[in-house]
C-alpha positions in Angstrom: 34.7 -166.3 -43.1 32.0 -166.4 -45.3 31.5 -170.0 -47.1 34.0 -172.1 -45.0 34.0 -173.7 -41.9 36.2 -172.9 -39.2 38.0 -176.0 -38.3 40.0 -176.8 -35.3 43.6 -177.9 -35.8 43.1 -180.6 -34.1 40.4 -182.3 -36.4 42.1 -181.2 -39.4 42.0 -183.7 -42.0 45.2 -183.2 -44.4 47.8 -185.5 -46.1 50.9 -182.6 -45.7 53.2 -185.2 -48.1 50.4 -184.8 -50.9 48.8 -181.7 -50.4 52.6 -179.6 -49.9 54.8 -182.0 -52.0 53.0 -182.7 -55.4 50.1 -180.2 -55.0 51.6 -177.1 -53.4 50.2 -174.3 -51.2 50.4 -170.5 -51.3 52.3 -169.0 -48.7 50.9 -165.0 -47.6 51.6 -162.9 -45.6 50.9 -159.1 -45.0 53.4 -156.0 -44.5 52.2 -153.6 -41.9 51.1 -151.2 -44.7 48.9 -153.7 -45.9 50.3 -155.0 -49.0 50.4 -158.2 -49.4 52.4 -161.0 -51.2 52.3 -164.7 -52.0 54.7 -167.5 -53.3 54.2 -171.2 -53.8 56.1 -173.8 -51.5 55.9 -177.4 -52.3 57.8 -177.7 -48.9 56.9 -177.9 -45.8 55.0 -179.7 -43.2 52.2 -180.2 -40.2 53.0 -182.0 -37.2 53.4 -181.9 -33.4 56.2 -179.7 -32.0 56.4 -178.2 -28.2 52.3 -179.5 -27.7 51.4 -177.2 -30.3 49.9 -178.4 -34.0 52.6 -176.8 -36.0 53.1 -176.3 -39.4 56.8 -176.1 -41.1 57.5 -173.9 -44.3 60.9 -173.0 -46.1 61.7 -169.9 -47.6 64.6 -169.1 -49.7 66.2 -165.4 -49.2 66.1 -163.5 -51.9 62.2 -164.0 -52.3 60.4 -161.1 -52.0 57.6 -162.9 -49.6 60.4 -163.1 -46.9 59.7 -159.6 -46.3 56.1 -159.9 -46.4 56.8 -163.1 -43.3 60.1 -161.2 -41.6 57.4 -158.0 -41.0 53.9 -160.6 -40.1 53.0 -161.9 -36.9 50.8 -164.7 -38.4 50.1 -165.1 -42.2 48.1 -168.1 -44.4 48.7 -171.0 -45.6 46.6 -171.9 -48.4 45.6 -174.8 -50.5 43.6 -175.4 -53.9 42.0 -177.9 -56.4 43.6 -178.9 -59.2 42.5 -176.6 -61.8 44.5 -174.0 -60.2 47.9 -175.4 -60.5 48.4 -173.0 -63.8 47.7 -170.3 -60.5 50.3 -171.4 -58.2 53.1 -172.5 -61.4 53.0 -168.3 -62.0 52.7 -167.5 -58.5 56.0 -170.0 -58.1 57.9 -168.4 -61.4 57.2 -164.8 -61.1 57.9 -162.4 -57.8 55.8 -159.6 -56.5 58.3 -157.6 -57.3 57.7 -157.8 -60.7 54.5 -156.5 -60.6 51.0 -157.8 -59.3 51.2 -161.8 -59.7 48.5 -162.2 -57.8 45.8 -160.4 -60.5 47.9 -161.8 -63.2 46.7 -165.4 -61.6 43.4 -164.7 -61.4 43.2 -165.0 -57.8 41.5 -162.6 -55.7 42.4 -161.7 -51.9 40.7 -161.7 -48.9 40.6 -161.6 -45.1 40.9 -164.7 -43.1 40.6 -163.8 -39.5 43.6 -161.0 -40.0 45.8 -162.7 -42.5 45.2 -163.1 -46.5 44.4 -165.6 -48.4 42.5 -166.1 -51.6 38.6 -166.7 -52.2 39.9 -169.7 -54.5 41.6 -171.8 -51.6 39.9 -174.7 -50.7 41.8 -174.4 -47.5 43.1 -172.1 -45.3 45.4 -172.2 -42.6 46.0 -169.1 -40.2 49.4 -169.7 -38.6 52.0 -167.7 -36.2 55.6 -167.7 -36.1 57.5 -169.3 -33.3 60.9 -170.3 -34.3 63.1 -169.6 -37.4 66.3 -170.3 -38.5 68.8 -170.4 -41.5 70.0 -174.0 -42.4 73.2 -174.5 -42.3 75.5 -176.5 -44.5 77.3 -178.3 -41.2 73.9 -179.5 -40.1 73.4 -181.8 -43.4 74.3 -185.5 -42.5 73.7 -186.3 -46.2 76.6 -184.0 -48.1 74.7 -184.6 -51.9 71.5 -182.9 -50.3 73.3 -179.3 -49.9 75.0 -180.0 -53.3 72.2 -180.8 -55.0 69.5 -179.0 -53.8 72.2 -175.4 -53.0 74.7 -174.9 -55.2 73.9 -171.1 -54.9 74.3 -171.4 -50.7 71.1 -169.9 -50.8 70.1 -171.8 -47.6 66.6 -171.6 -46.9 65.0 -169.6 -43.9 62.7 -172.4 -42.1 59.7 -171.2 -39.6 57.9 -173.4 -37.1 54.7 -171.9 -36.8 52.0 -172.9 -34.8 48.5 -173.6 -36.9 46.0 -171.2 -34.8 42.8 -171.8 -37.2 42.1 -173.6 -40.2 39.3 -172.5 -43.2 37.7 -175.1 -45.2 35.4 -174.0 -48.1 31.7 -175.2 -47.5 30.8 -178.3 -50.0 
C-alpha cells in the first residue's frame, strides 16, 4: 500500500485501551458485491488468543455493518489522528443505510491488501474472522453491566479475529 509500511503483528506498537476506548477505530468491511460500509467501535481489543495475535471487536445487531462482517472473510480495522474525531462521531451517529456516511465524512476508501479502509487512517489493521458469538445475559457475573449497558437486549455480536497484517502511514 502506497505511503505505509507493512508491519508485522508482532512488532505492532499500539495501546488497544487508548487507541479503541477514548479514540475509537473504524470498523469495514466489504459485501461480495463490493459495497462497502463502516461504523465506529470504541470497543474492542488486541491480545493473544489460541497463539494467534488477535484482535476483539463488538457489534450490536441491528447495525447495518453486521452485514457488511456476516458476508467478509477479513475486513479493516482502522485508526486516526485526532482531527478526525468529527469523522468517526458521524460515522458512529449515522448508518449506511441512510445514505453514503462515508463521503458525507470526508473520508475516501481504498484497498488494503483486499479489505477497505480509508487513505486518512493512520493505521490499518487487516483482520479474519475466527470465532463469533452473541453475549448472553446468563454469562454476566456483574448483573448492573447488562442493565446498564442493554436495556434493549440488544446483545452484541463479538468476533475474535486474528490480525493478519497491519498498515502504518509513512512519517
Amino acid at each position: 500500500m502506497e505511503g505505509y509500511l507493512r508491519i508485522s503483528p508482532e512488532v505492532l506498537h499500539a495501546d488497544p485501551i487508548k487507541e479503541i476506548g477514548a479514540d475509537w477505530m473504524l470498523i469495514t468491511a466489504k459485501k461480495k458485491d463490493g459495497s462497502i460500509n463502516t461504523m465506529t467501535a470504541s470497543w474492542g481489543g488486541m491480545g493473544v488468543l489460541w497463539n494467534k495475535p488477535v484482535a476483539f471487536v463488538f457489534i450490536r445487531p441491528q447495525r447495518y455493518t453486521l452485514e457488511f462482517t456476516e458476508e467478509a472473510e477479513d475486513f479493516s480495522l482502522s485508526f486516526f489522528d485526532a482531527s478526525y474525531r468529527p469523522a468517526l462521531t458521524l460515522c458512529g451517529r449515522k448508518s449506511g443505510r441512510e445514505g453514503d456516511k462515508i463521503a458525507e465524512a470526508g473520508l475516501h476508501p481504498t484497498d488494503f491488501e483486499g479489505v477497505p479502509s480509508f487513505t486518512e487512517a493512520k493505521r490499518v489493521l487487516k483482520v479474519k474472522k475466527l470465532y463469533k458469538d452473541v453475549l448472553k445475559p446468563e454469562g454476566f457475573l456483574d448483573p448492573a453491566i447488562d442493565e446498564k449497558n442493554y436495556p434493549a437486549k440488544d446483545y452484541h455480536i463479538v468476533y475474535v479475529c486474528e490480525i493478519l497484517e497491519g498498515f502504518e502511514k509513512e512519517r
